[in-house]
N, C-alpha and C positions, 0 to 999 in steps of 0.2 A: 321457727322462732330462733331467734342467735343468743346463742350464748357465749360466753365471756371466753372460752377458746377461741369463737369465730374471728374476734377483734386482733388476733395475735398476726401481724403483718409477715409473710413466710419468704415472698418472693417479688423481689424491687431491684433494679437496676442504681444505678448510680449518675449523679450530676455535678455539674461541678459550683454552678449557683445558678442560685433563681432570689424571687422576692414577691412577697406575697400582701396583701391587703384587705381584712374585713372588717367588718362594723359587727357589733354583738349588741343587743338592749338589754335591760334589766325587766326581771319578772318582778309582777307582785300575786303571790297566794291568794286565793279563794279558799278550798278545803287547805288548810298549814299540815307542812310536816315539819313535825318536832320529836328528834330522837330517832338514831340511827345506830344500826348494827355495824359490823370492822367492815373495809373495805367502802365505806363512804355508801352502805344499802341502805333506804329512808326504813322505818320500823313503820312508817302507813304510807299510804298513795297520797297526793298532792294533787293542786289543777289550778293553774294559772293565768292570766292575763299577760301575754307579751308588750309589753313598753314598744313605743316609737322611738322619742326623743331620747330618754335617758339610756343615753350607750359608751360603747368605750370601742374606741377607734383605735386599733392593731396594726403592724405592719413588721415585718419580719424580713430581713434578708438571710439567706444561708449562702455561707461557701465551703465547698469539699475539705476537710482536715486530712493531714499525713498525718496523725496520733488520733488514737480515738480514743485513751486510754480512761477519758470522766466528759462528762457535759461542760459544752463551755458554749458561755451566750455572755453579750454585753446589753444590758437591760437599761431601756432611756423612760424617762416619766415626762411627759410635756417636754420634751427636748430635751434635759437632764437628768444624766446618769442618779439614778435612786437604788440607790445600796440595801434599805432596810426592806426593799421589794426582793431580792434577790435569793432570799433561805427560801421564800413560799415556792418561785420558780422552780430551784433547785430538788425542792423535796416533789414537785407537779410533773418534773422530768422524771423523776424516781421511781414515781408511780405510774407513772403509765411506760416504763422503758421496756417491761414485758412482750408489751404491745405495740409499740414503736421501734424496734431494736436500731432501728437508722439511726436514731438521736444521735449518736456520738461518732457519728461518721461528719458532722456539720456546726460549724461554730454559726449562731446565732446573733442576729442584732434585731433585736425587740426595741422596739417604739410605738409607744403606747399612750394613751389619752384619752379622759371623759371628755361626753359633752358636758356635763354638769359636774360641779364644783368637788374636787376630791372630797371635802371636808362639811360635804352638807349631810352627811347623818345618812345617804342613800345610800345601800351596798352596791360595793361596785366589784365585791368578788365574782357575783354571777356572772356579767356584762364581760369584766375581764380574764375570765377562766374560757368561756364562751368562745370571746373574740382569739383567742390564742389557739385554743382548740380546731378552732375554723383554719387556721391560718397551718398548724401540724399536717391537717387532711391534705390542705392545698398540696404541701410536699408529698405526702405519700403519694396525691392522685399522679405529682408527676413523676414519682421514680417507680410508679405502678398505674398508669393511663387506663388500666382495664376497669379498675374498679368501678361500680354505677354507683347511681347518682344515692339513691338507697339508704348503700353501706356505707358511702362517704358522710351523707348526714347523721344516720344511725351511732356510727361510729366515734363524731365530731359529738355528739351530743354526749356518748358513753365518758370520751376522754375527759371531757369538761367537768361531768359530774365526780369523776378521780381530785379534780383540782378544786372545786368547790358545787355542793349537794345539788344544789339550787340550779347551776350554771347550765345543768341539762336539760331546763326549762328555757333558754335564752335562744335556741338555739335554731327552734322552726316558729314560728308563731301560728296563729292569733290567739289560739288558746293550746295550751299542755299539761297533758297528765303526764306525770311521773310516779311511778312505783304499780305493782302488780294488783289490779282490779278484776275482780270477775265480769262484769258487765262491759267490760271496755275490752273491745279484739285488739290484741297486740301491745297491750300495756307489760311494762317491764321494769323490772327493781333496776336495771340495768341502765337504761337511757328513756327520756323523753319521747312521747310520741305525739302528734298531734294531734287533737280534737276537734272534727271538721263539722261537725253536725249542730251549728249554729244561729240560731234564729236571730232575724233581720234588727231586731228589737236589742240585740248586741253587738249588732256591729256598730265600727267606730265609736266604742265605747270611751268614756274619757277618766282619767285619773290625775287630778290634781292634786301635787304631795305636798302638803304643808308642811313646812321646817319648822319645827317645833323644838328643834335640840339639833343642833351643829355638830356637837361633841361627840367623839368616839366612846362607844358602850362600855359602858362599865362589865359589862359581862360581854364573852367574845360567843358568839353560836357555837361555836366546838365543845366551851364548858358548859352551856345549858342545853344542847343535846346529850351529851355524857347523862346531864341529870337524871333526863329519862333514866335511866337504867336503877331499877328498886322505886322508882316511882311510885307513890301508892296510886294515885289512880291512870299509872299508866294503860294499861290495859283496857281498860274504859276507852281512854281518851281514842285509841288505836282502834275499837271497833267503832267510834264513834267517826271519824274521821273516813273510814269504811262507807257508814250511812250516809255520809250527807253530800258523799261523792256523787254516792248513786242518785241523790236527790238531784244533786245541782246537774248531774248529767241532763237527766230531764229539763229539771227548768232550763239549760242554755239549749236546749232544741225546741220550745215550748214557746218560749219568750216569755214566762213567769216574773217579769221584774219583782213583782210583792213578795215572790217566795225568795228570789235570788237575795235579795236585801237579807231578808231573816238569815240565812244561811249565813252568807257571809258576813254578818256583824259578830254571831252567836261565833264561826272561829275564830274571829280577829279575838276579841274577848274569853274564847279557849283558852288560845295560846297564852295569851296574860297570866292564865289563871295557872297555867302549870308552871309557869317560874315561879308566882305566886307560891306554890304551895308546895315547889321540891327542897330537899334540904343540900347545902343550903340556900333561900330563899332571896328572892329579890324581885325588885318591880323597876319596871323601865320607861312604864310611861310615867309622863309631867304631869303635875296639875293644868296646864293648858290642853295635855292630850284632852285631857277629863272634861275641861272647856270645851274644847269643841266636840265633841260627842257630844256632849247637850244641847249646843247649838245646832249642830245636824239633826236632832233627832226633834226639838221644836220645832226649826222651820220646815220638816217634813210633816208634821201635824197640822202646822197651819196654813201651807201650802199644796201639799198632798204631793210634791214634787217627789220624783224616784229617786232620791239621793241619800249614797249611802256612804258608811267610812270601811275604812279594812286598816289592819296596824299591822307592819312586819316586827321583827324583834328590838322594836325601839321606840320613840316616841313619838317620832312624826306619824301625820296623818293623810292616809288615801284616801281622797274622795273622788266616789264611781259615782257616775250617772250618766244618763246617755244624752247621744249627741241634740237630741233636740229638747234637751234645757238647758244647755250651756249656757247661754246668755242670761239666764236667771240666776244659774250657781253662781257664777264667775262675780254677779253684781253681791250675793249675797257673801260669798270669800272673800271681797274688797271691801263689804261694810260691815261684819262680824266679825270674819275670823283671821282676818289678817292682823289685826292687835294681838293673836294668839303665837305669831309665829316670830321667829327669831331674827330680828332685825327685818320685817316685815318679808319676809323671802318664803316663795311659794312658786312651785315649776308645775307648767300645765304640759301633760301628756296624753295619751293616748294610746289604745291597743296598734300593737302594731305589727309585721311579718315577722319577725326572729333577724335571723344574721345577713349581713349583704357582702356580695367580693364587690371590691372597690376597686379591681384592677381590670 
């Protein structure tokens, strides 16, 4: 099992540049973790769906510094220099420098990019904490060649969730647990692990994200996980999230769609309910979220279609179903609920691998 000494890089040679390239996707929750301990530990276990499409493209040069005395990187966004990006970097260097002690032997140039729109309401911390992370390993692996393939991804996954919680889910796909489960070998507060025991009835699962809200949250996930903390029903919520890990374990080996629906609707709807009710208190989805949740939950009554929604900490909405009703959802989100969405915009995804080198 590794522990958080093991990630401490002891013995690397030097180079004088290289350049690096990976693609990272963004997760969406199944079982939600809301509310974490210091050092970025979730307070439950998590289990996710890795995204295809929705990623954020990296690319990294380093060259050797004669000073190493602080971090120095020049940070581009879509081709341009983005300054208000720059404190998150700095303080993601900070925290993992423990563990990276190279960092400031190398100035950095970050160039970076979604594939989807900075501004559609999808987080793109996972995707780019992820993508960055992948891109740190790539240097370690070449100023340390020996390390395997393993600890490189172990590791890539650890540093990510340092830079944001979630990003340790982006990082191998198709499905990821993160945080410590008794029933799951090898699960760790520490990094993502992969979930392979997946029944055929989930594969190429699909998630179409309806934009329902463009706009950046009014509340930031850093200050409603804090909330946790004096929660009244946190504690609950935390063995609860325990249970239905273990449940959905099963059902993705089982191919349970009926059950997998239940599960995942009751957390998406959790998690509402603990902003709902922390002090103090706020709610994030729209009345259109609310829309279409009723519209999903009709046309699966009169249709008996496996289609279901999941919400992250905002108000647009995931809709899962598998791949062979797609052409039924797809006609039914062009003639319901696409009035729901924000300047009629909705991105079709899918489960997808985790990180790719692109070089």
């Amino acid at each position: 099992m590794l522990l958080e000494k093991d990630f401490i890089a002891t013995s690397y040679q030097s180079i004088e540049s290289a350049s690096f390239e990976w693609s990272a996707p963004s997760n969406i929750a199944l079982v939600k973790y809301w509310g974490k301990k210091e050092r970025q530990i979730p307070a439950n276990p998590s289990i996710s769906f890795t995204l295809n499409n929705c990623k954020t493209v990296t690319k990294v040069e380093v060259v050797k510094r004669s000073e190493n005395n602080d971090f120095s990187f020049d940070l581009l966004f879509e081709g341009k220099p983005k300054e208000d990006f720059k404190p998150k970097i700095q303080k993601f260097f900070e925290r993992i420098e423990q563990f990276c002690p190279f960092l400031k032997e190398y100035h950095f140039k970050i160039d970076t990019q979604n594939t989807f729109p900075h501004s559609s309401g999808i987080a793109s911390s996972a995707s780019g904490m992820a993508a960055l992370a992948m891109n740190i390993m790539s240097l370690e692996k070449a100023i340390n060649p020996s390390i395997s393939d393993g600890y490189f991804y172990a590791k890539a996954s650890f540093l990510a969730r340092l830079g944001s919680g979630s990003a340790c889910r982006s990082i191998k796909g198709e499905v990821v647990v993160w945080g410590n489960h008794a029933e799951i070998k090898g699960s760790s507060d520490l990094f993502g692990v992969e979930f392979s025991a997946i029944h055929q009835n989930f594969k190429n699962y699909q998630d179409t994200i309806l934009l329902v809200d463009k706009g950046e949250k009014q509340v930031s996930s850093t200050v409603g996980h804090d909330l946790m903390h004096n929660h009244p029903f946190a504690e609950r919520r935390f063995t609860q999230a325990h249970e239905n890990l273990s449940k959905i374990k099963a059902i993705l080996s089982s191919g349970n769609v009926e059950e997998f629906i239940k599960i995942v609707e009751s957390e998406a709807l959790t998690l509402h309910a603990m902003m709902m009710t922390s002090m103090p208190y706020f709610i994030l989805m729209k009345p259109n979220t609310l829309e279409i949740i009723n519209k999903i939950w009709k046309f699966r009554t009169e249709t008996q279609a496996p289609v279901c929604f999941t919400l992250d900490a905002g108000a647009n909405v995931h809709v899962l179903y598998p791949e062979n009703v797609k052409e039924d959802v797809l006609q039914f989100i062009q003639n319901e609920l696409i009035e729901y969405c924000q300047n009629g915009q909705y991105i079709c995804d899918e489960i997808g691998n985790g990180a790719q080198n692109l070089k």
